[in-house]
MARRO-399416 format. One line per field, with one value per residue (C-alpha): residue number from 0; x, y, z. Coordinates in steps of 0.02 Angstrom, whole numbers. Layout:
MARRO-399416
n = NUM / ...
xx = X / ...
yy = Y / ...
zz = Z / ...
END
This chain:
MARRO-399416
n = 0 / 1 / 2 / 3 / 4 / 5 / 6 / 7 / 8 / 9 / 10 / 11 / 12 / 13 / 14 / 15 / 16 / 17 / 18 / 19 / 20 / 21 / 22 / 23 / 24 / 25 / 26 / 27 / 28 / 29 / 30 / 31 / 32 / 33 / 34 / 35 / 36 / 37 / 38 / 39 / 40 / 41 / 42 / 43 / 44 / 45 / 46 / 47 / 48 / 49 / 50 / 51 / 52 / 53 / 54 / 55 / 56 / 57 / 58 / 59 / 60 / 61 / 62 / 63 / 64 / 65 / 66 / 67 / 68 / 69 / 70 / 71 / 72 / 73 / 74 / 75 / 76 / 77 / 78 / 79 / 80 / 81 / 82 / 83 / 84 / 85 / 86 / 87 / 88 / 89 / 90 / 91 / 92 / 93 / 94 / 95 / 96 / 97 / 98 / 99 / 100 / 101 / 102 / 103 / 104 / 105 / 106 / 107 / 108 / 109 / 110 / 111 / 112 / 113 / 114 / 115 / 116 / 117 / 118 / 119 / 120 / 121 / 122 / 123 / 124 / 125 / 126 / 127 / 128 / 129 / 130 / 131 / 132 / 133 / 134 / 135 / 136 / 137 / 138 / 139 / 140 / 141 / 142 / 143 / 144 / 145 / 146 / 147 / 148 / 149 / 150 / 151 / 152 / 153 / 154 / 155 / 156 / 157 / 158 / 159 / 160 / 161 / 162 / 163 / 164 / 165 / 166 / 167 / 168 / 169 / 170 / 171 / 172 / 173 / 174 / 175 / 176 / 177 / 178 / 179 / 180 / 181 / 182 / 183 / 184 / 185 / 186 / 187 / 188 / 189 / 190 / 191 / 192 / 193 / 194 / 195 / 196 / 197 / 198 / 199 / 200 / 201 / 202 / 203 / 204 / 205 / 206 / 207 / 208 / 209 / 210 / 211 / 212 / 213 / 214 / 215 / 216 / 217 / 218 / 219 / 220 / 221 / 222 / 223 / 224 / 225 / 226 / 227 / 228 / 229 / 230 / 231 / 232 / 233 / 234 / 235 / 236 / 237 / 238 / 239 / 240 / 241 / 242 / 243 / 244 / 245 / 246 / 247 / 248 / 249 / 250 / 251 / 252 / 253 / 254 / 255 / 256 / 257 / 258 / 259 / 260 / 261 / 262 / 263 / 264 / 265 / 266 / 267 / 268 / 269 / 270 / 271 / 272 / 273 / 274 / 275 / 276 / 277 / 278 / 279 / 280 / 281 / 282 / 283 / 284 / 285 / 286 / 287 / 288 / 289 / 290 / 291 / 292 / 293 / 294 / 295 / 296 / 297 / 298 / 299 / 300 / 301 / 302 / 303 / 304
xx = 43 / -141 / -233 / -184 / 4 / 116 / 148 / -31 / -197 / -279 / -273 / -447 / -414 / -563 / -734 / -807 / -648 / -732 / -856 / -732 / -692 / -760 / -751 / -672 / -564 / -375 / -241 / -162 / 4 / -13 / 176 / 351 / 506 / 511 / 636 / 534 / 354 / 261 / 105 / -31 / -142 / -322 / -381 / -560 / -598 / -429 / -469 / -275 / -169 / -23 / 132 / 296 / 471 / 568 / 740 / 726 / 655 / 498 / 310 / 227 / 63 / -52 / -206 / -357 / -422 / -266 / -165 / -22 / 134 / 211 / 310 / 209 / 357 / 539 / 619 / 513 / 605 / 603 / 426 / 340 / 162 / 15 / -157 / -291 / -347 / -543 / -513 / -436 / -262 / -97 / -57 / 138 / 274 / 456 / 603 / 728 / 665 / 588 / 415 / 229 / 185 / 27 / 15 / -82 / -215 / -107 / 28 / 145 / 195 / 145 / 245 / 132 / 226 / 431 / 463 / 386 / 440 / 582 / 666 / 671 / 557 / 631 / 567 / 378 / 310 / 124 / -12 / -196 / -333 / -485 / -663 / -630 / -478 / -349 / -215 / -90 / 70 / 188 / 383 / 488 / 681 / 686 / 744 / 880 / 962 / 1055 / 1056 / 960 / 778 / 835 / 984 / 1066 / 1070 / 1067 / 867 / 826 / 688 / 671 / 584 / 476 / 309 / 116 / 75 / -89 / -106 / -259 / -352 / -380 / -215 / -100 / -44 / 49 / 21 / 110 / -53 / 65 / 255 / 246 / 323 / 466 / 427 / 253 / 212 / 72 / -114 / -276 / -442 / -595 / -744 / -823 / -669 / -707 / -534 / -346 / -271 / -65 / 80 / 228 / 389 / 522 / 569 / 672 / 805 / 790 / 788 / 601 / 546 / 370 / 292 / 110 / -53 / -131 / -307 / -333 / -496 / -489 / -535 / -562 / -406 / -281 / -292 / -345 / -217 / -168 / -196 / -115 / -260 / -133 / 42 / 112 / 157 / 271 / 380 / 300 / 107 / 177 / 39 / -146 / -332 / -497 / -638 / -836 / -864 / -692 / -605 / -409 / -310 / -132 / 23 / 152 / 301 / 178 / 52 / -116 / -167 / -359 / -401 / -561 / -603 / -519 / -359 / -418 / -347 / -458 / -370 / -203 / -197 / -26 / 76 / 267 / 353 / 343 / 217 / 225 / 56 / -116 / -279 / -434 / -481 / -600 / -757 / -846 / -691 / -690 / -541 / -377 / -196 / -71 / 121 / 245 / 439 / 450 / 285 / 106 / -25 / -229 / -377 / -555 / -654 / -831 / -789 / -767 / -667 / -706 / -733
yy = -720 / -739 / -916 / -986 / -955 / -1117 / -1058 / -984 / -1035 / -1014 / -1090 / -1096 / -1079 / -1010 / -1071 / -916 / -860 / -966 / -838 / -727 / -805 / -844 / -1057 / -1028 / -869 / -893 / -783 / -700 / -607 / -447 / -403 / -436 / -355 / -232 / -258 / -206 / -176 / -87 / 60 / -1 / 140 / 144 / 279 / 236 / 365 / 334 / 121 / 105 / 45 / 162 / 81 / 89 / 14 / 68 / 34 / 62 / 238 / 229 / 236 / 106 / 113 / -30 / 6 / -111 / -71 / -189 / -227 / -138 / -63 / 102 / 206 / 344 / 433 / 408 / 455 / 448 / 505 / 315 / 313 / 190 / 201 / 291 / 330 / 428 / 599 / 634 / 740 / 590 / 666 / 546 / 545 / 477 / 436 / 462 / 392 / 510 / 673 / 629 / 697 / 642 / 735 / 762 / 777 / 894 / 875 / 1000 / 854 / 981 / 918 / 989 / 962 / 915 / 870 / 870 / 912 / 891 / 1031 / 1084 / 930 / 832 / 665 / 519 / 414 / 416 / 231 / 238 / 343 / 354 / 471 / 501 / 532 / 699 / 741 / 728 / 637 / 502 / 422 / 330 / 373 / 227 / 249 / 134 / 239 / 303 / 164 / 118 / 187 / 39 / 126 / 305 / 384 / 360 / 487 / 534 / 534 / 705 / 630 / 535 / 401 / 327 / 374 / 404 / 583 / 675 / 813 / 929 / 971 / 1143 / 1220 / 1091 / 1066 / 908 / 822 / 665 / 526 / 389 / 368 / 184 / 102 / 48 / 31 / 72 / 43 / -3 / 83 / 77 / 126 / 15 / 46 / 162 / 254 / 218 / 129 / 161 / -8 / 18 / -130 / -110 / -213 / -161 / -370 / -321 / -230 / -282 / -457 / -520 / -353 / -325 / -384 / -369 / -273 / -148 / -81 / 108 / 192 / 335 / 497 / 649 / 709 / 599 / 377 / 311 / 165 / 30 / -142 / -279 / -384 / -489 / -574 / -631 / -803 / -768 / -626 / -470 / -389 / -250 / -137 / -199 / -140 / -178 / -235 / -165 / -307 / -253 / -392 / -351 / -389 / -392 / -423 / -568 / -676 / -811 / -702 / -605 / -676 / -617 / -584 / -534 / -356 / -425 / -519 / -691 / -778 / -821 / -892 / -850 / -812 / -887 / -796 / -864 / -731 / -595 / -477 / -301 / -216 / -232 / -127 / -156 / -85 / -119 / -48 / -132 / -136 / -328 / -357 / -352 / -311 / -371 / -320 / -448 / -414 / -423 / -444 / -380 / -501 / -477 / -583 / -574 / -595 / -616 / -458 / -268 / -143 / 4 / 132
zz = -993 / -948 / -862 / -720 / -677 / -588 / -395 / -394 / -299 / -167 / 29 / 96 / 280 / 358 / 266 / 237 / 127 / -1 / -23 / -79 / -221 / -396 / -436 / -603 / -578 / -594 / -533 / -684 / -719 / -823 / -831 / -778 / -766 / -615 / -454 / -340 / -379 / -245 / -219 / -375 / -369 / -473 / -593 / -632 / -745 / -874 / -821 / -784 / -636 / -580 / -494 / -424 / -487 / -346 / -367 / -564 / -521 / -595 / -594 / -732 / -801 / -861 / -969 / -968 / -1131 / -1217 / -1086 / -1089 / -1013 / -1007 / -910 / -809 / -741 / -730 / -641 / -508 / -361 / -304 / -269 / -169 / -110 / -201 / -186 / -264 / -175 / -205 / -342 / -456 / -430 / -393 / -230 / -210 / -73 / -131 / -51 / -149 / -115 / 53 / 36 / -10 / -153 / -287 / -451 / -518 / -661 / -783 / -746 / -626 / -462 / -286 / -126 / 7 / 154 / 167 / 363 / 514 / 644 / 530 / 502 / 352 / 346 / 330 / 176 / 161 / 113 / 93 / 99 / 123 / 80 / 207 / 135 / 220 / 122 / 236 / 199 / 320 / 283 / 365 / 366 / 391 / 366 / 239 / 101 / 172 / 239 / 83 / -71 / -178 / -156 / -115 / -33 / 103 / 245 / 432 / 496 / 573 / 633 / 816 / 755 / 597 / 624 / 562 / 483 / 453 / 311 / 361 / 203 / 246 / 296 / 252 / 425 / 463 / 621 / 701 / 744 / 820 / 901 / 959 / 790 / 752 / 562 / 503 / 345 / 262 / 319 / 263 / 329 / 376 / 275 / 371 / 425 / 621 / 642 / 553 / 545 / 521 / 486 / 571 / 488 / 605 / 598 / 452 / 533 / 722 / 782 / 870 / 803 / 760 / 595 / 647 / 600 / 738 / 737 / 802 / 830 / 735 / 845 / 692 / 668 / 795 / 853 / 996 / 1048 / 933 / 985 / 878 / 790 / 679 / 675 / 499 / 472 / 315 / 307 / 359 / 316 / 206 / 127 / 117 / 72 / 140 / 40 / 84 / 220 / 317 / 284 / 259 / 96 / 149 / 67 / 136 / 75 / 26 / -58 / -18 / 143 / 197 / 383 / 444 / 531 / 691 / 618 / 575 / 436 / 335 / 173 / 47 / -124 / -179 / -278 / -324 / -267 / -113 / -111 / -82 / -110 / -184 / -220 / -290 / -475 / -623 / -626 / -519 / -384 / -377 / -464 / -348 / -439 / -308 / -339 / -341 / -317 / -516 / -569 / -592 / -543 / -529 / -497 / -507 / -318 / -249 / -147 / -194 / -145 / -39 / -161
END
């Protein structure tokens, strides 16, 4: 299971990706046997990785201490993305029920956001927590389009878009209407700009499958302006590291842009990619989610913590 895996490596593409990574550090898989591995999530203080099976309708857990894996939760309400809020507590999108939810440290399970203006959401995807507590998601359709990673059902919303949670009232705001799928989101280091990917290539032809950067105006974005354009597949869900360079998921891997959408190297991985985040104690370890697999690999880089 451990060393260096056949289909892995890395594609130096810009020169200064090279001083991302470590000479003798290999990609490594931790575990197999998911469908559909997406949202890893890191819990510092417990030193285990949370993630989602969707289709098998469940959340796994890997410990570092020997390695590992469990299930968290299942089921799981078809969860996909998750995060950690500020007080350590899990922070998930589920397809099935429709709603970004938390759970709570005596393990129950809050509701945070269901409906927007009365209607029903459509299938929250991934989420993101703001050093201010608020939270945003996006709300693709994608779980209820069949019935494979959630149900399938009428949208009663007029669009997939980008939500705020306020973390004093609970109040849900919509931040952005332009997408046609947003999914993944992630803020820059110092939380001036939101950038967003929008994969609405998979279900309309020339559609989108790019990365746009919004400045990020308190509690609402400023325009989006597209700073990337995948080269394989789509740019699914992604992380940025202390020196705002993006770690994005593609069909090909990890691929590593700079703060303005330069590619600046791959990490290949033998199968698509869904997700990644950084974890270990020192944040310079990234766990990237393959369709069946879990993968990590030590960098030169950390995390933003």
């Amino acid at each position: 299971m451990f060393g260096e895996i056949e289909g892995t490596g890395f594609n130096v593409i810009d020169q200064s990706f090279g001083e991302c990574l470590i000479g003798h550090a290999r990609v490594e898989r931790l575990w197999t046997g998911a469908r559909w591995s997406e949202g890893p999530a890191w819990f510092a203080a417990g030193r285990y990785l949370l993630w989602s099976d969707i289709p098998n309708n469940r959340l796994l857990r890997w410990d570092e201490t020997d390695g590992s894996v469990s299930e968290f939760r299942k089921p799981s309400n078809n969860s996909n993305g998750n995060t950690v809020d500020l007080q350590g507590r899990l922070i998930s999108c589920e397809h099935l029920s429709r709603s970004v939810t938390r759970t709570e440290h005596d393990g129950s399970i809050s509701v945070l956001a269901d409906r927007y203006q009365g209607n029903r959401l459509n299938s929250p995807n991934d989420v993101v927590v703001k050093s201010d507590g608020s939270i945003w998601f996006t709300d693709p359709s994608y779980g209820i389009l069949i019935d494979y990673e959630g149900e399938r059902a009428t949208p009663e919303q007029d669009g997939c878009h980008v939500y705020r949670i306020d973390p004093a009232n609970g109040d849900i705001t919509r931040v952005t209407s332009d997408y046609l799928k947003p999914n993944g989101l992630a803020f820059s280091a110092t939380e001036e700009y939101l950038y967003i990917a929008d994969t609405g290539g998979t279900h309309e032809e020339n559609g989108p499958a790019h990365i746009r950067k919004h400045k990020v105006k308190s509690n609402s974005l400023g325009e989006g302006k597209v700073i990337a354009e995948c080269d394989a597949g789509f740019f699914d869900g992604f992380r940025v590291d202390t020196q705002d360079r993006i770690w994005t998921s593609a069909a090909d891997g990890v691929h590593c842009l700079s703060a303005d959408g330069k590619l600046l190297g791959k990490i290949l991985i033998p199968e698509l990619v869904a997700n990644v985040c950084f974890g270990g104690a020192k944040l310079n370890r990234l766990f990237i989610c393959g369709t069946t697999s879990l993968y990590s690999v030590y960098l030169a880089v950390n995390g933003v913590r």
